[in-house]
N, C-alpha and C positions, 0 to 999 in steps of 0.2 A: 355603793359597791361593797360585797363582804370578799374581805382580804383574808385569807391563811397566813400566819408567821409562825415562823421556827424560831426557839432562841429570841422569843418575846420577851422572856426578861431579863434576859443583858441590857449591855448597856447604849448601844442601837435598837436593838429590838424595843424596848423600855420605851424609850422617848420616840419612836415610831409610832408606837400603838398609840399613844396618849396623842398626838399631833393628828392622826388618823382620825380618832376617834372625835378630835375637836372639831374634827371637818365632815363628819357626819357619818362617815364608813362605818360597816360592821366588823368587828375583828372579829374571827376566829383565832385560838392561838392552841399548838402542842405542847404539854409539860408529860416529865417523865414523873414531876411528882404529883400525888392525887393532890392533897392539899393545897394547891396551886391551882385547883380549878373551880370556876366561876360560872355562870350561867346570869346573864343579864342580857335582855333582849338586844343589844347591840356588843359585848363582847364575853365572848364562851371559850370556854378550855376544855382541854382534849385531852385524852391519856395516850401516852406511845411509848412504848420501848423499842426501841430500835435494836438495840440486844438481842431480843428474845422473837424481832419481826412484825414486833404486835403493834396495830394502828387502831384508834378509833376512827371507823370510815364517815362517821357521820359529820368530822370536823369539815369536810369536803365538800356536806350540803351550801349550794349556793354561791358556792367562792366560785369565780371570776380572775383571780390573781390570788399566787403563790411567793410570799417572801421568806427567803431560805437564806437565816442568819445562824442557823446551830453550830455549834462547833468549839470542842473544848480549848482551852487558853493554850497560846503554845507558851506564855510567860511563865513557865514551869521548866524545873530539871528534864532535858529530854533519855530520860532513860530509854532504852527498848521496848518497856513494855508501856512507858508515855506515850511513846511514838506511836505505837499502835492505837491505844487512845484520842489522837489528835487524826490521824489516818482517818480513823473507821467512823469518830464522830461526826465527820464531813461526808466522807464517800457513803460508808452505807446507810446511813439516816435522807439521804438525795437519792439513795437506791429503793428504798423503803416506799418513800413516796412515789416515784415514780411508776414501780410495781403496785402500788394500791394503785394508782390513779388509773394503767392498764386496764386493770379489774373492773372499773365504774362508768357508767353514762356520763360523764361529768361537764360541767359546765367552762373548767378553766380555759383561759387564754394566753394567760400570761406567765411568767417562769424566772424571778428576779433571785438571782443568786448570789453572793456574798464569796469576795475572791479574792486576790493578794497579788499586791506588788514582787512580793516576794519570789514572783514566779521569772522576775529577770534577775540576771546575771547583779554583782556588786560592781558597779563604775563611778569614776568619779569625773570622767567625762562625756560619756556615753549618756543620749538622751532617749528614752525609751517612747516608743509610741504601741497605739494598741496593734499597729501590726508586725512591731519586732518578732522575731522568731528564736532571739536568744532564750537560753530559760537556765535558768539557774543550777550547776551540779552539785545539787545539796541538799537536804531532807525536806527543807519548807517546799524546794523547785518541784521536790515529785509530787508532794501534795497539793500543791497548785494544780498540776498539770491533771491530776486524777480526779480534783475536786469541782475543774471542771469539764470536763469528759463526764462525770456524773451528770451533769446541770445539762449537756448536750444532747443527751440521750430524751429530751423530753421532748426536742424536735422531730423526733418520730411518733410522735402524740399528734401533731400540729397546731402544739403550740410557743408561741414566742419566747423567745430566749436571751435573755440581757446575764450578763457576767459584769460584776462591780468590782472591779480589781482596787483594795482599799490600801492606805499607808498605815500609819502612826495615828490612831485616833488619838485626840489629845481634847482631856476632861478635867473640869479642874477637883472631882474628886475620887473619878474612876479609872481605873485602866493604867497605861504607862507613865503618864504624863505628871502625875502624883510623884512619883518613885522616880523618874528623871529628876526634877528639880528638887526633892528630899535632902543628897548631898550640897546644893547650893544653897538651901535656908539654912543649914547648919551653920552656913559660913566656909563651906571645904568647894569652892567652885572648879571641881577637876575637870580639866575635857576629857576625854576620853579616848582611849588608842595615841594617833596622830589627829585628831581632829578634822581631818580633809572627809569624812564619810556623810553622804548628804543623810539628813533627814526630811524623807519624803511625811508631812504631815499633814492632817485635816483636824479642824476641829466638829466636835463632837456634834453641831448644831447644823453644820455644811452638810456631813455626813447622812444626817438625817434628812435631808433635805433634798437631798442626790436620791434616794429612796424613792420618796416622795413622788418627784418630779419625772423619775423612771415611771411611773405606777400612774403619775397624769398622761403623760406622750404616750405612752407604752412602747417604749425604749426594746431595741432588743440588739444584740451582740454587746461587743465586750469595751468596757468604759473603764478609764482611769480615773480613780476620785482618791487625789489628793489635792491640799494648796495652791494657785499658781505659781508660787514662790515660795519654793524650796529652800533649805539652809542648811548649813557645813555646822558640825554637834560643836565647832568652835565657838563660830557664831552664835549659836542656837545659847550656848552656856555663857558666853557675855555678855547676850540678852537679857537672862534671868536676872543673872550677877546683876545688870545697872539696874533691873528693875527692884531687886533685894538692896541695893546702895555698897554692894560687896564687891572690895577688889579683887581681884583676877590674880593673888599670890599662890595658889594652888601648882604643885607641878599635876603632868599628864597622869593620869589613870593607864599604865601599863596595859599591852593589850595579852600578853601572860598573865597577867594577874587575874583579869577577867577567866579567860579561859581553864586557869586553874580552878576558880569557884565557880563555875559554872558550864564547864565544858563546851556541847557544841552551840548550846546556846545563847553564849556569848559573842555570837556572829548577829543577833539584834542590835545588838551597841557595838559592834566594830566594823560594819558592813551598813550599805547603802545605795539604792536608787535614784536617780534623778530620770521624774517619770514625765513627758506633756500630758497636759488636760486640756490640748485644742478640742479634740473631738466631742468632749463631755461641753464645753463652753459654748461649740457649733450647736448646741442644741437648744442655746438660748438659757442655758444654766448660768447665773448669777451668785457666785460665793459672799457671803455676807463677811467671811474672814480670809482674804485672798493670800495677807502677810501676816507674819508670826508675831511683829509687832500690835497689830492690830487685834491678834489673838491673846496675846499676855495681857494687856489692856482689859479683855471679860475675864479670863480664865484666875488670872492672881489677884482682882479685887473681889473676888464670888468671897 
């Protein structure tokens, strides 16, 4: 099968294509930068600017399945003109595409999109399933909510439509998961706010894996991929703590404090999900890291 991915070289995308490719698929992938592109008979790079609307059509030869991981970091200051950044990286790059793909005779079927938990509401009892209807009133809620409405519009293509709604990818040398436990190797083991805010988590391996496994079934509407077992940034932080040998004398991490150095984005470490993954599991999907204990066990001796 040759697959299209967006955002190939993140850090999903990254270890997608490589796992793809071990299994015999042909990747296409888009980069916005030239020097990023590659041409080897089973995996080719493409030029796009989404900016400027410009695509190369020929990445589109032969793909069968579309995986659409772009999208700039929201672990950045959200200033106004970030937000737009983080907005448009998502919407209009799923707009881009789908407008090319109008344009062509093309072979696709399939339409796996990259989504957020973020898109419900912060509870710390409330259990969210993929058909809640709450959505969150706050900058990530509308981006969700837009990014995928984008990803919807390919059903008028007639083709299939899977939405990955993801948590906390946790890697032991990319992404958040690094910078979470940073404060506890020092020896400063602070929880964070009040500590009751779940963290909805996945490791980086499951994540890719959920991909995967969308793209063998051919999966379509909207799945929750995180963990089955969820943890409170309490717990989560005395986990590290016993697995570092460090006591728990830290007080809390103020949640003013956050929000002073970091504004609205400090709603990542003070706010929280608790999402199921019956429906993702219904489908015969198998976590290889279900608990976080199970996950600090790969991720802290890498």
């Amino acid at each position: 099968m040759t697959i299209l991915i967006t955002g190939a070289t993140g850090l999903i995308g990254t270890a997608l294509s490589k796992r793809l490719l071990d299994q015999g698929h042909t990747i296409h992938f888009l980069t916005t930068r030239k020097q990023k592109i590659i041409n080897t008979p089973t995996h080719k790079g493409y030029y796009w600017n989404p900016t400027l609307q410009e695509i190369d059509l020929s990445a589109f030869t032969d793909v069968s399945c579309i995986v659409n991981l772009v999208g700039a970091t929201i672990a950045k200051r959200w200033t106004p003109a970030y937000k737009k950044i983080v907005m448009s990286s998502r919407v209009e790059t799923t707009n881009l595409l789908y407008k090319s793909l109008k344009e062509l005779n093309h072979g696709v079927t399939s339409f796996i999109s990259a989504s957020g938990i973020s898109l419900y509401p912060s509870a710390d009892t409330a259990v969210y399933t993929e058909t809640s209807k709450e959505v969150a009133a706050n900058f990530l809620g509308e981006v969700v909510v837009a990014w995928e409405a984008a990803a919807d519009k390919f059903k008028d293509l007639g083709i299939g439509v899977a939405k990955i709604r993801t948590g906390v990818v946790f890697d032991s040398s990319q992404g958040a998961f690094p910078k979470m436990i940073q404060p506890i190797k020092m020896g400063i083991p602070s929880v964070v706010g009040d500590g009751s805010q779940w963290i909805s988590w996945i490791h980086t391996d499951d994540i890719v894996a959920i991909y995967n496994h969308a793209i063998d079934h051919n999966l379509t509407g909207i799945y929750n991929a995180v963990a089955p077992v969820a943890i409170k940034n309490t717990e989560f932080t005395k986990l590290v703590a016993g697995f570092y040998k460090i006591p728990m004398w830290a007080p809390n991490t103020p949640g003013f404090i956050l929000k002073l150095f970091l504004g609205a984005m400090s709603m990542l470490a003070l706010q929280g999900q608790l999402v199921s993954v019956s429906k993702l599991e219904s489908t015969g999907f198998t976590f290889k890291y279900p608990t976080l204990d199970k996950a600090l066990n790969n991720l802290l001796k890498k």
